[in-house]
N, C-alpha and C positions, 0 to 999 in steps of 0.2 A: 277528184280533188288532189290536187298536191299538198304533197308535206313538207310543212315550215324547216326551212334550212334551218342550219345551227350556225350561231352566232361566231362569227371568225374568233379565235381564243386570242389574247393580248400575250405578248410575248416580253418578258421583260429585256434591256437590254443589254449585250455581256455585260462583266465587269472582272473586275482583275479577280487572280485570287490572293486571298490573303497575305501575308507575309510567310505565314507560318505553314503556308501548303506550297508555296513557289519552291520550285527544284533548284537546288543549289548552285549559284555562280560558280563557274570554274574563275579559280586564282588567276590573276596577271600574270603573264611572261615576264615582267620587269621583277616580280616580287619572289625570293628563294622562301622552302617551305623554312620550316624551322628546323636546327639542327638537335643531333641526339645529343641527349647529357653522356657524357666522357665516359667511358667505363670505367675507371677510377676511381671516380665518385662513388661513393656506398648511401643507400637511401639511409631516414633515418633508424635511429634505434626499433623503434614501437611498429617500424614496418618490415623489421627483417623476423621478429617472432612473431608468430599470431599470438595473438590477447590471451586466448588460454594457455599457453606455456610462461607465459612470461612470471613473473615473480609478485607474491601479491606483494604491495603497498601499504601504503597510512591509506588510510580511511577517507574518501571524498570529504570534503571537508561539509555536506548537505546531513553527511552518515555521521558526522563525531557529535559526543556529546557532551557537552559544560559543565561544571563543578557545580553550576548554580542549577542547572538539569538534577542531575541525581543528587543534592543536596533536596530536593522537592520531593522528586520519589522518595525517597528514604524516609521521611517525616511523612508522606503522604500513606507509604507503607505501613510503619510504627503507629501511625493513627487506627489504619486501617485492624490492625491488627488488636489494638488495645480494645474500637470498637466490637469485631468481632467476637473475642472475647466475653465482653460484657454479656451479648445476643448469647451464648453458646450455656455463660452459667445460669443465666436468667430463666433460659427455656428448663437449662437442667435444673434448677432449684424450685422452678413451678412444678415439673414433674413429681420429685421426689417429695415437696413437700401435700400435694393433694394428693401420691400413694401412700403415705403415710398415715392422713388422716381415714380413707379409705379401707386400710388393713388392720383397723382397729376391730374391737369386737360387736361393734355393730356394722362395719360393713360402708360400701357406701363405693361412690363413681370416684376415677379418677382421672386426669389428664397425663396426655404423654404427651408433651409442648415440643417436639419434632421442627415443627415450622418455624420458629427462635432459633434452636440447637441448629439445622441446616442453616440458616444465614448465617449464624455465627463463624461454622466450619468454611462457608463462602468465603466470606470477609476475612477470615486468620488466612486462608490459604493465599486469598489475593493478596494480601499485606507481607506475606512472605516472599512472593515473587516478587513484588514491587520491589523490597529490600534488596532482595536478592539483584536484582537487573540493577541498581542503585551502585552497587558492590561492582558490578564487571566494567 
């Protein structure tokens, strides 16, 4: 028995190559290359120092902040801050007043209200920095 040959393989055919793999034209003889800039000439300023040495600036104008900006913080702080407060005596005055009743002379459970007192010292501290960033 003979064995089935293999089918001739299709070949496609050339084609250019792209623009972007072709080897680069050599220049015309009519056409001179381009000439150097004068020695004379000095580049500009921002290219004779590197950026690190150079002198800081005003602030990108993406980085500056508006009067109506920190007029916001400020008030948003001073809220923050009044809120906190409130949280901070609240826990502390439930504390104190259910140890009070508790240290009588029958005795009896009390609360230490922690979880009030810590939001409250939260919210004072963040209302402070807010102020604070408000102010620079």
């Amino acid at each position: 028995m003979t064995e089935p040959q293999p089918a001739p393989h299709y070949q496609q055919p050339p084609q250019p190559a792209p623009h972007y793999q072709q080897p680069p034209q050599p220049a015309p003889q009519d056409q001179q290359p381009p000439q150097p800039a004068p020695q004379d000439r000095q580049p500009p300023q921002d290219q004779q120092v590197p950026h690190y040495q150079r002198p800081a600036q005003d602030a990108p104008h993406y980085q500056q902040v508006s009067d109506e900006q920190r007029r916001i913080w400020d008030t948003k702080g001073k809220r923050g801050m009044g809120f906190g407060a409130a949280w901070f005596l609240g826990g502390l005055l439930i504390t104190l007043i259910t140890y009070s009743n508790a240290s009588g002379p029958s005795g009896g459970v009390y609360v230490v209200a922690w979880g009030p007192m810590l939001y409250g010292a939260y919210r004072l501290i963040s209302g402070y920095l807010m102020v604070k960033k408000s102010q620079q």
